[in-house]
N, C-alpha and C positions, 0 to 999 in steps of 0.2 A: 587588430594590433598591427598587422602588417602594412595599411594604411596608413595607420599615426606614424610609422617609421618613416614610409617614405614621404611624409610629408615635412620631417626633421629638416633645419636648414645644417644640421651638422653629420645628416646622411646625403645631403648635394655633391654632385661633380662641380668640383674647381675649375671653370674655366683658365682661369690664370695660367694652372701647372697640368695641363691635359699632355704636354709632350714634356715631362720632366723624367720620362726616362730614357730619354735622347738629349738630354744636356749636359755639360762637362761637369766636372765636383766645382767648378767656380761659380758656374751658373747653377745648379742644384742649389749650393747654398745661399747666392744671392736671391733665389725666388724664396727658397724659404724663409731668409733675413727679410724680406720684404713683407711676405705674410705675417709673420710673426709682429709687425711695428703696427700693425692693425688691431693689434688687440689693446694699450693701452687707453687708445679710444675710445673701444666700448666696455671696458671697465670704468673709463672716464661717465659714459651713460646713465650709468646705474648708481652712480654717488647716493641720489638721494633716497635710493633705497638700503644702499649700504649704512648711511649713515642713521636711518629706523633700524636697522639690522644691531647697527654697533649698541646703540643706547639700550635693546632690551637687552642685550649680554651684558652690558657696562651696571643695569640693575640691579640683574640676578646675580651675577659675581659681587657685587658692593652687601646685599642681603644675605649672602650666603650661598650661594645658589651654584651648579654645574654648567659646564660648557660641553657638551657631546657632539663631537663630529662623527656624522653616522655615512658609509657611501661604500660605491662595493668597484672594484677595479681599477681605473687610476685613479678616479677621484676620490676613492676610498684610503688611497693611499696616499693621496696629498692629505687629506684632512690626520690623519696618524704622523704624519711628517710635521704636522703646525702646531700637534697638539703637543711631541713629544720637544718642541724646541722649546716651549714654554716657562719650562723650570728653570733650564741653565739662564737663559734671558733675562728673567722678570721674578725669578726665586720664586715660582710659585709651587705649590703642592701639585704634584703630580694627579690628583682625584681632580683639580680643579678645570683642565681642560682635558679632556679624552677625544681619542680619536679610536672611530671601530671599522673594520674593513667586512662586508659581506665573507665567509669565509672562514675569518678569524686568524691570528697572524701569521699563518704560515699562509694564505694569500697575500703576505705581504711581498715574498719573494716569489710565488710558483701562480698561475692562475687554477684556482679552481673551480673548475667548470660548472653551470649551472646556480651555483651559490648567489649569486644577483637576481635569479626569480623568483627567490624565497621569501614570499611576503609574509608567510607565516614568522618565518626566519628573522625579519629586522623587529616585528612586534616582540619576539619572544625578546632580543636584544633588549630591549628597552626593560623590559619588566627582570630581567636578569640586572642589570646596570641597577635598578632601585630607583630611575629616576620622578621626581615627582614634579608639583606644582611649581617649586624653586630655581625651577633648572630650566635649559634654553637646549632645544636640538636640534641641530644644520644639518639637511639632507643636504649629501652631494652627487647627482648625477646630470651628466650634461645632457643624458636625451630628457628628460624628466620624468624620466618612466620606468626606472629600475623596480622591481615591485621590493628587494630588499627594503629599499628607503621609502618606497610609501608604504608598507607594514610600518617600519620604525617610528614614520610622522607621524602616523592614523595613531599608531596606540600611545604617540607620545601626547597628543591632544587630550585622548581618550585621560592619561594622568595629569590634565592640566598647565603640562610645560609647555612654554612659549617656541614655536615651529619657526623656523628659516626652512629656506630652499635654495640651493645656488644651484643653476641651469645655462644649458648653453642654448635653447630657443626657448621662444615665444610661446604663449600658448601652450601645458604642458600640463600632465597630472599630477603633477606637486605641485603647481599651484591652489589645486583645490584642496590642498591639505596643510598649508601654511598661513602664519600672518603676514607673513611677508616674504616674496621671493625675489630674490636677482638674478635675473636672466641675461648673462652678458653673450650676448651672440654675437658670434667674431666671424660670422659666415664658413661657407664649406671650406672642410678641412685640406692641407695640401697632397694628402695621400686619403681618398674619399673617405670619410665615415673612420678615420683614426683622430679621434678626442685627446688622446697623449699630447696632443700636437696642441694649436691653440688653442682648443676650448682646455686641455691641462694645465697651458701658462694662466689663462686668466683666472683659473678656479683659484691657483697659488697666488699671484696676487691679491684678490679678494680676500683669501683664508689672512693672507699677513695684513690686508687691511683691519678688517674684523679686531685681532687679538691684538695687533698692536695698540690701535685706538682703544681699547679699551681696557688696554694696562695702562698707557698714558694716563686714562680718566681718573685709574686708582691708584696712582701717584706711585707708578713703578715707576716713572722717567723723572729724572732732575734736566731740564734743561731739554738736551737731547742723549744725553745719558743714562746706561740701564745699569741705574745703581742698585737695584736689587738681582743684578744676575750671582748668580752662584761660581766663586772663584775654586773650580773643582780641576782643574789642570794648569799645567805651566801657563798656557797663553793667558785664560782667563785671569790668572793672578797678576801680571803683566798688566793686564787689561782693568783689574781693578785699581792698581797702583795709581795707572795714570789719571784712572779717571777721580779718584781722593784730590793727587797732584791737582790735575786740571782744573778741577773746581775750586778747590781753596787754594791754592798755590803755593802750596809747600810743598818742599822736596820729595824727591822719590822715597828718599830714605825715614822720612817724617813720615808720609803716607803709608811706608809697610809698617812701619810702629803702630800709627794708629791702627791700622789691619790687624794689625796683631792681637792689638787689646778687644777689637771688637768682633774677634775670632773670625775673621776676612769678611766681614758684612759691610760693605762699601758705603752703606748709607750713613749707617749706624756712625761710622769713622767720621766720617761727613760731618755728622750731628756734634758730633764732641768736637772736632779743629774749629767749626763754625760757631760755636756755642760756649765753649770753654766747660760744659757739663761733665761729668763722669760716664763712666758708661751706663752706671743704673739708671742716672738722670735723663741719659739720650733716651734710652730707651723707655721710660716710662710718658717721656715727651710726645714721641715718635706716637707710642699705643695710645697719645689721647688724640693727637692728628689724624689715627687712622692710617699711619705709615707715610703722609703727603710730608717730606720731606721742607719742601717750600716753606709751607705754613707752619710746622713745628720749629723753622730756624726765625718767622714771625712772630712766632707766640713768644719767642725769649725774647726778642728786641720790646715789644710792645710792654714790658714790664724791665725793661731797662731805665 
């Protein structure tokens, strides 16, 4: 094992920043802002893995099916970060995408030690969660080799769900346990072998690629609009108003009405200014679309 580590390119010395702890706070963070602009690159790389990645999640949520981010320390904690942004965004049920951290959530804020080489530990997750053939689960560790998360793949295979991997090298033991892995390598870290660093920005990038793209696919976005977020605080209702406004172009004060009647469901509102339907009518429109907002304001022209 001690071999596989150091042959990680995310346990390499940074030539870049070897004397950064001889440089002022201007230059400290100019080298780090520097490193850091290298990573949109090699997430750039891996698109067309990402975008195999997006389509099996884009299936199994359209069938029914779960999203489980499984990873133990930061990147355990980005994927609980992406999972939990999910509802207010894109209205979705919270069962729908899950994010699990080695540990369990009081490793969300303390580290607890050990808990990432528990391979027993990520299997047993999996069979705890209930997930089965329906369901899609994203390991995330940037060495590849947390045993938390290969326990988790191995026995999410073992129930038939469909395996991701996001890594930060090449070559790595999650790959032999997924159908598809993105390994975004953004080279050695600027403080050696700390992943927090850019192998953490890219894993969150890729987590917001993943789920954005694949709420787009099931007609959570109008346009570029997340009309199905949930208007649960001042901003978001704000936030819904304008975007009713925006799209059909009635007043603020027309759009909190329709809000109103359509108990703050943004789309819903949408359906009825754009359609002239009731609200029973959006709605039963909307349920034969499938929620595709688009195509339920087509289905009423096309019989106009």
């Amino acid at each position: 094992m001690e071999n596989y580590f150091a042959g990680l390119t995310t346990e390499e010395v940074n030539l870049e920043t070897m004397e950064i702890d001889e440089c002022s706070t201007d230059q400290m963070l100019r080298i780090i802002n520097q490193q850091d602009m290298l990573v949109p690159a090699a997430v750039k790389n891996e698109i067309p893995n990402i975008s195999i990645a997006v389509d099996i999640i884009y299936n199994s949520l359209k069938d029914g099916g779960k999203l489980f981010y499984i990873g133990a320390g930061t990147s355990g904690r980005l994927g609980v970060l992406d999972a939990s942004e999910c509802p207010p965004t894109f209205g979705t049920d919270p069962e729908m995408v899950q994010g699990h951290i080695a540990g369990g959530d009081i490793a969300l804020r303390t580290a607890v030690e050990g808990c990432e080489d528990d391979f027993d530990g990520g299997a047993k997750l999996v069979r705890e969660c209930g997930i089965t053939a329906k369901d899609v689960v994203v390991g995330i560790t940037a060495s590849g080799s947390a045993p938390f998360v290969l326990g988790a793949l191995e026995e999410a295979r073992i129930c038939g769900a469909a395996t991701i991997g996001i890594v930060n090298n090449y070559n790595t033991k999650v790959e032999e346990k997924c159908d598809i892995c993105i390994a975004v390598v953004v080279g050695p870290e600027v403080i050696t072998g700390s992943t927090r660093l850019k192998s953490g920005t890219a894993q969150k990038l890729v987590l917001n690629m993943l789920t954005t793209t694949a709420m787009i696919k099931l007609g959570k976005v109008y346009g570029n609009m997340m009309v199905d977020l949930k208007a649960t605080n001042k901003k978001l209702l704000d936030r819904a108003k304008r975007i009713v406004s925006t799209v059909t172009g009635v007043t603020d004060e027309t759009a909190a009405g329709y809000l109103d009647m359509a108990q703050m469901n943004a789309k819903l509102a949408i359906m009825m200014i754009e359609t002239g339907l009731n609200r029973r009518e959006a709605e039963e429109l909307l349920e034969k679309n499938n929620g595709r907002l688009k195509e339920a304001i087509r289905d009423v022209a096309k019989k106009v």
